[in-house]
C-alpha beads as a LAMMPS data file, in Angstrom:
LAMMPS data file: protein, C-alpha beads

345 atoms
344 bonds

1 atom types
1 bond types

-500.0 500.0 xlo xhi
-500.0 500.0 ylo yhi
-500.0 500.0 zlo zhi

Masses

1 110.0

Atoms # bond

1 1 1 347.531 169.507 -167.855
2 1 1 345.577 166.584 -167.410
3 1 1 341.582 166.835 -168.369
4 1 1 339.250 164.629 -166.821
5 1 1 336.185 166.804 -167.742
6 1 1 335.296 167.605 -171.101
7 1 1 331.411 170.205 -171.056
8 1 1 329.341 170.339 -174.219
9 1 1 325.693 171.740 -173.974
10 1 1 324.081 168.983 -174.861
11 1 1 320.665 171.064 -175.232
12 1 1 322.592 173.634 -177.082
13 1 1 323.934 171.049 -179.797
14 1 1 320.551 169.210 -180.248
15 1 1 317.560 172.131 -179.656
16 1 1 319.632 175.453 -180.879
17 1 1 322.732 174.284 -183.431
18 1 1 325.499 176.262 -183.224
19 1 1 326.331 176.507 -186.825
20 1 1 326.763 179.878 -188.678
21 1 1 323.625 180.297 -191.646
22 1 1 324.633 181.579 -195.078
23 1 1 320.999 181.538 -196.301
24 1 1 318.062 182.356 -195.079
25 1 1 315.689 179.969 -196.916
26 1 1 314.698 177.901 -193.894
27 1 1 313.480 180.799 -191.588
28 1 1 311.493 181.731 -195.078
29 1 1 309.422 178.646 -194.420
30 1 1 309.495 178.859 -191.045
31 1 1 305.902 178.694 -189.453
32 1 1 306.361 180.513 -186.328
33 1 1 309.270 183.214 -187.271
34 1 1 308.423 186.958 -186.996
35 1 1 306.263 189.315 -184.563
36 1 1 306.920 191.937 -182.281
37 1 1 306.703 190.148 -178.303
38 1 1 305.442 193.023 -176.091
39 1 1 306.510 192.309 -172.450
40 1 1 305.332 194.498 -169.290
41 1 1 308.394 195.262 -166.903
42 1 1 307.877 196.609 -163.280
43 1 1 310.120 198.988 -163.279
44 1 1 312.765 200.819 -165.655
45 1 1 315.965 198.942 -166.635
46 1 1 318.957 200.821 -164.759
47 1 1 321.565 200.159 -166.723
48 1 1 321.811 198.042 -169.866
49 1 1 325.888 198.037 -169.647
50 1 1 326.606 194.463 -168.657
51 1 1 329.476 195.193 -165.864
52 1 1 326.533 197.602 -163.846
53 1 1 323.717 195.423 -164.058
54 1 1 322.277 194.307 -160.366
55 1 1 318.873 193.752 -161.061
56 1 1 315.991 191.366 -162.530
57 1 1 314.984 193.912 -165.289
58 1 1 318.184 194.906 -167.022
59 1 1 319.417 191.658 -166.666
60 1 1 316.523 190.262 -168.904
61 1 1 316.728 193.047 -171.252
62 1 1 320.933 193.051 -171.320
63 1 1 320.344 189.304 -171.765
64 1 1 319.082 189.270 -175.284
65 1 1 321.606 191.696 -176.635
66 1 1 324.699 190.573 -174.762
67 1 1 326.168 186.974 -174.773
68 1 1 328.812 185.525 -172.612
69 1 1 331.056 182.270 -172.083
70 1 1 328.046 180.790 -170.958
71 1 1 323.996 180.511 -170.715
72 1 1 321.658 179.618 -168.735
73 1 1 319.017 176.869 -170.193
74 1 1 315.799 178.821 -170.868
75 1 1 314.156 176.417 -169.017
76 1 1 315.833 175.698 -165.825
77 1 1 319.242 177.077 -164.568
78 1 1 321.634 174.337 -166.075
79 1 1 324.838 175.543 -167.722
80 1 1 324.316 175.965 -171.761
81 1 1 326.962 177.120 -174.291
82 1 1 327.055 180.925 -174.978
83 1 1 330.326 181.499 -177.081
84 1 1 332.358 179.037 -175.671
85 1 1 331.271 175.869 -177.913
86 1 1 333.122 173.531 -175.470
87 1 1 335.307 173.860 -172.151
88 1 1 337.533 171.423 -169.973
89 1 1 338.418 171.232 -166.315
90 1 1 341.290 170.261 -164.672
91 1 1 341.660 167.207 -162.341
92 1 1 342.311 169.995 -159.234
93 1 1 339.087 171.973 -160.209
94 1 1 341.051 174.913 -160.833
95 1 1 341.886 175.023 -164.339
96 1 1 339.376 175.818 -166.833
97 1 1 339.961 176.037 -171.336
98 1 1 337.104 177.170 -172.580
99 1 1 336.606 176.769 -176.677
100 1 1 335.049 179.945 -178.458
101 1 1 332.772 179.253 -181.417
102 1 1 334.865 181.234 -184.562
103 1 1 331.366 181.611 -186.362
104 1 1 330.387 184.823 -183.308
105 1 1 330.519 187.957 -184.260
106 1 1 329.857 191.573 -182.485
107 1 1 326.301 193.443 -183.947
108 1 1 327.452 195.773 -186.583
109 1 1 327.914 199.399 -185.034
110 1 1 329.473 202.644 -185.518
111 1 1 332.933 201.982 -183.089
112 1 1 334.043 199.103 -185.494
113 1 1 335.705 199.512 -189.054
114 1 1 333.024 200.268 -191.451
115 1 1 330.615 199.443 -189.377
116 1 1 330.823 196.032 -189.699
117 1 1 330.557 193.877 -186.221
118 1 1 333.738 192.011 -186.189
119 1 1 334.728 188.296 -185.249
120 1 1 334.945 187.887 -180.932
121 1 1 338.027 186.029 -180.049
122 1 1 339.556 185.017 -176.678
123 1 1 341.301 188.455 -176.268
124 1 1 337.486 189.829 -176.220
125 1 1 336.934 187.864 -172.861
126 1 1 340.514 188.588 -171.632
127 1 1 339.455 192.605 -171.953
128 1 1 335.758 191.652 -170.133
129 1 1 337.251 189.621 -167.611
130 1 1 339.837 192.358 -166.564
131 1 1 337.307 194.751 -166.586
132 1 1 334.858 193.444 -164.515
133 1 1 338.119 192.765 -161.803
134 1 1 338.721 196.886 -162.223
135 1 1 338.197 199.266 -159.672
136 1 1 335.341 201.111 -161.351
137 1 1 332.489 203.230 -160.398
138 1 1 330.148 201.350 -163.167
139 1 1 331.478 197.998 -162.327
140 1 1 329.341 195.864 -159.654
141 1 1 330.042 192.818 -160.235
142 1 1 334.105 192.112 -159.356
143 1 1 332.592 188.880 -156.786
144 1 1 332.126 187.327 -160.336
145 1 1 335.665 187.116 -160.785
146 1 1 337.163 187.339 -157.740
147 1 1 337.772 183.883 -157.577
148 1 1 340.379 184.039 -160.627
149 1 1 344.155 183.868 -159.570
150 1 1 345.194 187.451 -159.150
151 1 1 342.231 188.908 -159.298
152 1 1 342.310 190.588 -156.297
153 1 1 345.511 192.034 -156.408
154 1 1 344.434 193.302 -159.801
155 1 1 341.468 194.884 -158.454
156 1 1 344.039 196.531 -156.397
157 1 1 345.946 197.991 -158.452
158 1 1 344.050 198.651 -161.032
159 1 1 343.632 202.522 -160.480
160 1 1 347.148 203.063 -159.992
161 1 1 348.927 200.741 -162.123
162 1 1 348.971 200.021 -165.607
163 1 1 351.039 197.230 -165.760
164 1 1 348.945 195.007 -163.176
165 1 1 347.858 191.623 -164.926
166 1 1 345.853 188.756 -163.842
167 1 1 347.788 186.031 -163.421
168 1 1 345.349 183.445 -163.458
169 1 1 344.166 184.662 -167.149
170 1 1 345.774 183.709 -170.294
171 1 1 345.081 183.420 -174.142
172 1 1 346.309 180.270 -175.619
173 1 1 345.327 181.351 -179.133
174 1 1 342.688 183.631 -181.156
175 1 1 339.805 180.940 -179.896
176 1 1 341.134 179.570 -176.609
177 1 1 341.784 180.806 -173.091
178 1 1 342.337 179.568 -170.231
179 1 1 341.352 180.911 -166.874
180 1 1 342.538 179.357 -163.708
181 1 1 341.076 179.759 -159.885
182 1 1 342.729 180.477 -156.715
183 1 1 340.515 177.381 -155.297
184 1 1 338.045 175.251 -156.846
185 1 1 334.517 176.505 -157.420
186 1 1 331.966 175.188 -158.715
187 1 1 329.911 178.362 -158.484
188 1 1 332.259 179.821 -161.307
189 1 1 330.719 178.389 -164.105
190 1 1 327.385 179.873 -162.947
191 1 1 329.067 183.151 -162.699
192 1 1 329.999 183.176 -166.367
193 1 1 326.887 182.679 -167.341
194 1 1 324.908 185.717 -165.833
195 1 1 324.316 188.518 -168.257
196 1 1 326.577 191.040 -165.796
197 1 1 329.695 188.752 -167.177
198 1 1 329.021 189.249 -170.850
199 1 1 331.644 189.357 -173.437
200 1 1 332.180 192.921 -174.598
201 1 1 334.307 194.810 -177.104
202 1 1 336.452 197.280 -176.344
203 1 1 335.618 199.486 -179.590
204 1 1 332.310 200.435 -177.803
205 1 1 333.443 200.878 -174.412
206 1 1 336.072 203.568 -175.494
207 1 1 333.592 205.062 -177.954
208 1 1 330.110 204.766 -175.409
209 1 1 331.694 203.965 -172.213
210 1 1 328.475 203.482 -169.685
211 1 1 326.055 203.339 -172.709
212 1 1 327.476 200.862 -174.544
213 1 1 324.871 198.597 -175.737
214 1 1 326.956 196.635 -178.990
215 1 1 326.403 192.996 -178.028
216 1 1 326.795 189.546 -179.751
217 1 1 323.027 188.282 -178.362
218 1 1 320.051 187.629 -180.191
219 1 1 318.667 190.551 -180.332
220 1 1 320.355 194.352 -181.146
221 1 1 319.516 197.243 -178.637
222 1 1 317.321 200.202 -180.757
223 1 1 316.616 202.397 -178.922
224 1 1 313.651 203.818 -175.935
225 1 1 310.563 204.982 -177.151
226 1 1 308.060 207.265 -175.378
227 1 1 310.609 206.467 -171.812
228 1 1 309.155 203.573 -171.153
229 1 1 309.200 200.778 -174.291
230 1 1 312.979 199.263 -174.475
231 1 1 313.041 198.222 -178.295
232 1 1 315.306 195.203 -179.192
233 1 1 315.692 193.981 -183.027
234 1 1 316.276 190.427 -184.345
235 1 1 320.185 189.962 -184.937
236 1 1 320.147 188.368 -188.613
237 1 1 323.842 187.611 -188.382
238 1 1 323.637 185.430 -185.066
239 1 1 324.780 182.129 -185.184
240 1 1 322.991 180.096 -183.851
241 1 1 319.931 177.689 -185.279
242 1 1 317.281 175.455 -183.819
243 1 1 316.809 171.586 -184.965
244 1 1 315.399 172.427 -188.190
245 1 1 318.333 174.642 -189.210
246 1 1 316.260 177.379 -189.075
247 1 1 318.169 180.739 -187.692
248 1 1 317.349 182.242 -184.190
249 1 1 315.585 184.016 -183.065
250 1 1 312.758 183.889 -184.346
251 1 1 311.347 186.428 -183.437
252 1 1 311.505 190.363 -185.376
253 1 1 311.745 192.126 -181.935
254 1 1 311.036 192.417 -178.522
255 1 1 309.697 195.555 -176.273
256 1 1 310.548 195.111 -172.872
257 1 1 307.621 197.930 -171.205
258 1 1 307.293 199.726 -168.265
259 1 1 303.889 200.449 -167.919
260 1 1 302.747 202.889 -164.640
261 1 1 299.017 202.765 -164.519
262 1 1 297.571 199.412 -163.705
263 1 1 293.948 199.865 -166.057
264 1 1 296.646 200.657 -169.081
265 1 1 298.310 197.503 -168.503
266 1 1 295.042 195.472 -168.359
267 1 1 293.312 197.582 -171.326
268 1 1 296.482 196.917 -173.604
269 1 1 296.720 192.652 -172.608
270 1 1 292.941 192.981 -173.378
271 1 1 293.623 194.410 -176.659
272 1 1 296.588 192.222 -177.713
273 1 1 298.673 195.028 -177.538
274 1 1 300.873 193.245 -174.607
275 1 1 301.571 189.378 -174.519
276 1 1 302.966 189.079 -171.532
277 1 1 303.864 190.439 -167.759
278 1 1 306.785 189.804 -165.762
279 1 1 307.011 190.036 -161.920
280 1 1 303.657 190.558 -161.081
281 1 1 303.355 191.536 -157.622
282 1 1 301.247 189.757 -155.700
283 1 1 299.086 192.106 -154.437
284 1 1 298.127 192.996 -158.300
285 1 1 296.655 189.574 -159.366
286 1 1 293.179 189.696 -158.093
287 1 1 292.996 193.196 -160.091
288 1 1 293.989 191.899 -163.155
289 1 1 292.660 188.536 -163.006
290 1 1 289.284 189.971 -161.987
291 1 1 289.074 192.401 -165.095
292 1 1 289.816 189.685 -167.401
293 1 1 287.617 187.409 -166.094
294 1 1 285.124 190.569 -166.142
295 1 1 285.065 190.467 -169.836
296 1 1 285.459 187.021 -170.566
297 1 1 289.143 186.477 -171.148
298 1 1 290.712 183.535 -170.114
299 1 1 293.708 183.075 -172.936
300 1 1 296.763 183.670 -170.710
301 1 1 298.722 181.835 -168.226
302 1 1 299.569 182.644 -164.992
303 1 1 302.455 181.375 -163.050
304 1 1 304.410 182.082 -160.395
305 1 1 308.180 183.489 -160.684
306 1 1 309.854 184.674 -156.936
307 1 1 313.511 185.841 -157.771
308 1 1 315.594 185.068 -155.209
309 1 1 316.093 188.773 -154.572
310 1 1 313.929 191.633 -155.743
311 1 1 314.284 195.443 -155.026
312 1 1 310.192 195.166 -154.909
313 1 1 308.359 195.200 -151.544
314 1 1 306.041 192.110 -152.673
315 1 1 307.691 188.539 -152.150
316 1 1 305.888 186.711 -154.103
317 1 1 305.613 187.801 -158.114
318 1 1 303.980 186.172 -160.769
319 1 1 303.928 185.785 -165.002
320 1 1 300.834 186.497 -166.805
321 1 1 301.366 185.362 -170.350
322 1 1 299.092 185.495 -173.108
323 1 1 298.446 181.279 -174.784
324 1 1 299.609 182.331 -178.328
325 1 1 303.107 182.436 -176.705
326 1 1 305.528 179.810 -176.504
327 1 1 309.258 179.182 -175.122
328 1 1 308.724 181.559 -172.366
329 1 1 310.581 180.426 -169.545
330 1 1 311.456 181.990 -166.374
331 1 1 314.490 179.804 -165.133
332 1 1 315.735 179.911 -161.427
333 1 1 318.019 182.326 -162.649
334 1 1 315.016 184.407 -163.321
335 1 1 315.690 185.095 -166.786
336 1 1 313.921 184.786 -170.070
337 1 1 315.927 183.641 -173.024
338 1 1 313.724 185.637 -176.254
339 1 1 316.249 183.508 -178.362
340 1 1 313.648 180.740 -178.785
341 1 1 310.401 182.385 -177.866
342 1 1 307.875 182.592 -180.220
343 1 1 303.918 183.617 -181.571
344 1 1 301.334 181.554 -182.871
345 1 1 300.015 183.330 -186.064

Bonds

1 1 1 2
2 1 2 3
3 1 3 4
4 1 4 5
5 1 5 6
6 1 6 7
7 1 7 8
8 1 8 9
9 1 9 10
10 1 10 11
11 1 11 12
12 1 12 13
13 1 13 14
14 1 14 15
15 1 15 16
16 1 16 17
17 1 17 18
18 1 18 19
19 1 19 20
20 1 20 21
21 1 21 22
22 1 22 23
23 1 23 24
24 1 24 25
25 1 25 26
26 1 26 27
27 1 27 28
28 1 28 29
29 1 29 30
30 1 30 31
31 1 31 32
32 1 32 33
33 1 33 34
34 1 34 35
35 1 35 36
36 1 36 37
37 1 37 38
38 1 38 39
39 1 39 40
40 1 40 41
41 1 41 42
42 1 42 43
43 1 43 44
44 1 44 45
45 1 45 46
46 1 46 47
47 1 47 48
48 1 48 49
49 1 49 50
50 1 50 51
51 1 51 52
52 1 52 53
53 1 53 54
54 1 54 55
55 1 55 56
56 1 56 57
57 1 57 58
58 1 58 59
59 1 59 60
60 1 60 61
61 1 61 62
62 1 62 63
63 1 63 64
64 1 64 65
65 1 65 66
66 1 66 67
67 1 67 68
68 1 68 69
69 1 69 70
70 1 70 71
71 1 71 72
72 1 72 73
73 1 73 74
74 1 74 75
75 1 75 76
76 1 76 77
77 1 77 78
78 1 78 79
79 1 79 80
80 1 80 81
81 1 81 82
82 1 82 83
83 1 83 84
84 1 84 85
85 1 85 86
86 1 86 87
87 1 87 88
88 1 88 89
89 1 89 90
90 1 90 91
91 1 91 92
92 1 92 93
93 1 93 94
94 1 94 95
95 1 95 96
96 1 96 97
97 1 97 98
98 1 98 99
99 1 99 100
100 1 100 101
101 1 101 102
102 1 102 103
103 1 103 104
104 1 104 105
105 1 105 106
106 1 106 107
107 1 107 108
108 1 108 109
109 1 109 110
110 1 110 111
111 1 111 112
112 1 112 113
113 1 113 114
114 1 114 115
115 1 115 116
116 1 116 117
117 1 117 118
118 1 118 119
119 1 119 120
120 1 120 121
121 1 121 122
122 1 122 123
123 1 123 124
124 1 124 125
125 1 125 126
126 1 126 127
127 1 127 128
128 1 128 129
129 1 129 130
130 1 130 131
131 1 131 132
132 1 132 133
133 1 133 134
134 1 134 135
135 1 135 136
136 1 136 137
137 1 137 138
138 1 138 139
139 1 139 140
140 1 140 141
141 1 141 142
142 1 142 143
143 1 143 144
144 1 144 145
145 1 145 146
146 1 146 147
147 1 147 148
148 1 148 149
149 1 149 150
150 1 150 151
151 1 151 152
152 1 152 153
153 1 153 154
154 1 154 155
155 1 155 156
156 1 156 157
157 1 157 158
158 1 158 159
159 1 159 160
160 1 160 161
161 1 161 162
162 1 162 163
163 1 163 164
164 1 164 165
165 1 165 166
166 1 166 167
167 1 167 168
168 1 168 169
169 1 169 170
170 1 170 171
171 1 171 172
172 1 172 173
173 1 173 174
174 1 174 175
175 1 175 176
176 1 176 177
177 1 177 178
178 1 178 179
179 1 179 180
180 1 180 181
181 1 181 182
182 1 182 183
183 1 183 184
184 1 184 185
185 1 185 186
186 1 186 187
187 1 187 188
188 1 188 189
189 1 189 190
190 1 190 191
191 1 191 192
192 1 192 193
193 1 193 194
194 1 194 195
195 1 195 196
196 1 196 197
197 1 197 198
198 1 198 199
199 1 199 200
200 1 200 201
201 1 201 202
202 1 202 203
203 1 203 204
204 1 204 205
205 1 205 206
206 1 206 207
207 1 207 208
208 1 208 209
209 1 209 210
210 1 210 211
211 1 211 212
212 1 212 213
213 1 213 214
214 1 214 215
215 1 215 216
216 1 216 217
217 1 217 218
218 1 218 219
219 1 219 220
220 1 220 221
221 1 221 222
222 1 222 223
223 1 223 224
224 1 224 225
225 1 225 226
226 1 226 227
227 1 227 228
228 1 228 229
229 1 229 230
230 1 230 231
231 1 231 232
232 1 232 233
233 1 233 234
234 1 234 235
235 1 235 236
236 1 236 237
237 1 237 238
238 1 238 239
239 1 239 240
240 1 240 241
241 1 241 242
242 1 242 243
243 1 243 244
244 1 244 245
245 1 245 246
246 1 246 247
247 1 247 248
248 1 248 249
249 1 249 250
250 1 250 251
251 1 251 252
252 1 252 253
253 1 253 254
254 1 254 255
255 1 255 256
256 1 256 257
257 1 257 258
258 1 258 259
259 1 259 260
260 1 260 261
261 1 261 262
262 1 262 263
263 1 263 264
264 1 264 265
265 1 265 266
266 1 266 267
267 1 267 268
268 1 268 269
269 1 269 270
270 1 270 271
271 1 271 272
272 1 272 273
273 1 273 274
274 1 274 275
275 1 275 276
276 1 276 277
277 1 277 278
278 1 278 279
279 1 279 280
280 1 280 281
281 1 281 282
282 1 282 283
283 1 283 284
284 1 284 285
285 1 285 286
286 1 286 287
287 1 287 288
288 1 288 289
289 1 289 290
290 1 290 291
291 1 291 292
292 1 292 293
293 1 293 294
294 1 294 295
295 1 295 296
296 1 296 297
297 1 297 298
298 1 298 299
299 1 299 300
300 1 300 301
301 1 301 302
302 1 302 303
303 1 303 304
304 1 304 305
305 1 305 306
306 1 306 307
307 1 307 308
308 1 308 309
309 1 309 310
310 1 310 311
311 1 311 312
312 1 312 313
313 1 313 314
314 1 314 315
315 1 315 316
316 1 316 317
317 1 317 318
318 1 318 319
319 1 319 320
320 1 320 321
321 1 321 322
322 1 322 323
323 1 323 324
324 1 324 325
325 1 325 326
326 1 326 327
327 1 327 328
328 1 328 329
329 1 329 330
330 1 330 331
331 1 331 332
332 1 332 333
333 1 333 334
334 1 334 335
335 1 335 336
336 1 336 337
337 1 337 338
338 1 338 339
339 1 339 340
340 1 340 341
341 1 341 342
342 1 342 343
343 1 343 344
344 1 344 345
């Protein structure tokens, strides 16, 4: 095959690092590491299983504990490296290698031998891809690989026959596979890099099935306080660092909070309890910008952040996040990446 086209994340090689840390001393002196971020959500996460997720909210939250192929840039919707360090197309647009990084591993859980999360390799996205071309109640997302030679007749046949492959799928070794299209598409690599097409092991989707929540993001899933705080842990075996070799995230953890009464969620930003809200309808800014004002509070930005497609009645939604925060991004993916976010002490 001849490759005219050879991707590396530039941002992802100069801002994050992809190399594996053995020690720990940088993120000792690290000035902005730890901290809980506390983020307001509109409404309760459906599903935190990558193949079901259809929505702004889980895919945020399913975002920091799952990783794919591909990210998005936390700052805009450019293509980023996610476990495949480097990929190459084809000269007919068809043909894509991608290159995993060896240093990934699964969060330690339960479903694996001794607990321990175990290395992802290319037969990890061979068992993702196929799933998400299944025939499966809990799978919603098969238009992110339909485009993949054999796909469809896969999705076919994938109730009634066990020995239905994808053709357009193969392994070349432990760290490479290669995935070819029926046509080219552009949109493909954009595909691989939502949060529905993360890479997931099999271990935990035989031992959780729906409920699986054993990533390889940033963050581990803990578990749901009170019904409505989604508690997220730092991963201190991910691989990744930023420019000063100091390991991501930074941050301890992240709540992702649904929050029903509208004078809580003012009372707790006013108390520092809350740094941030997400998809702020409209129709609730002159509420909440009035109280703050009311008492004098004007640490907090507010922007504004329309998803293409919302299952709120508002069209236009808004941020409101507290100064001391950095690295928050909303991308035109609509996604924040908590990988890089962090608090001023």
């Amino acid at each position: 095959m001849r490759v005219l086209f050879q991707y590396t994340s530039f941002f992802v090689l100069i801002f994050l690092g992809l190399n594996s840390c053995d020690s720990y001393s940088s993120q000792e002196q690290c000035e902005h590491c730890g901290g809980n971020f506390v983020v307001e959500i509109p409404y309760q996460p459906t599903t935190l299983f990558p193949p079901s997720v259809d929505d702004e909210v889980s895919s945020n939250v399913v975002n920091q504990i799952h990783m794919g192929l591909l990210r998005f840039d936390p700052a805009s919707s450019t293509i980023q490296s996610g476990l495949a360090r480097t990929w190459d197309i084809d000269n007919t647009g068809t043909k894509f290698i991608f290159y995993l990084d060896s240093t990934v591993y699964f969060h330690d859980d339960p479903c694996f031998a001794y607990g321990n999360g175990r290395q992802i390799t290319a037969h990890d996205v061979k068992y993702s891809l196929y799933y998400l071309a299944s025939q499966r109640n809990e799978n919603k997302n098969f238009a992110l690989v339909s485009r993949i030679k054999g796909a469809k007749d896969y999705y076919l046949l994938s109730e009634t026959d066990s020995q239905a492959h994808i053709s357009g799928i193969k392994v070349i070794d432990d760290f490479i596979i290669q995935i070819e299209l029926e046509s080219p598409a552009s949109i493909f690599l954009t595909h691989l890099a939502r949060p529905a097409a993360a890479i997931i092991p099999h271990e935990a989707v035989a031992k959780y099935g729906k409920d699986m929540t054993v990533g390889a993001g940033p963050f581990v899933f803990q578990s749901v306080q009170n019904e409505n705080t989604w508690l997220l842990t730092k991963n201190y075996n991910f691989s990744k660092q930023d420019e000063s070799q100091t390991p991501l995230p930074y941050l301890d953890s992240v709540s992702f909070q649904y929050i029903e009464k509208e004078n809580e969620t003012i009372s707790l930003f006013l108390q520092n309890k809350l740094d941030a809200m997400l998809y702020v309808a409209n129709t609730r800014i002159p509420v909440i910008i009035d109280s703050l004002e009311e008492v004098g509070v004007d640490d907090y930005v507010l922007y504004n952040s329309t998803p293409q497609s919302s299952n709120l009645s508002e069209n236009y939604l808004y941020n409101i996040v507290s100064k001391n925060i950095y690295n928050l991004y909303t991308n035109n993916m609509h996604l924040i990446d908590a990988m890089i976010i962090y608090k001023e002490k």
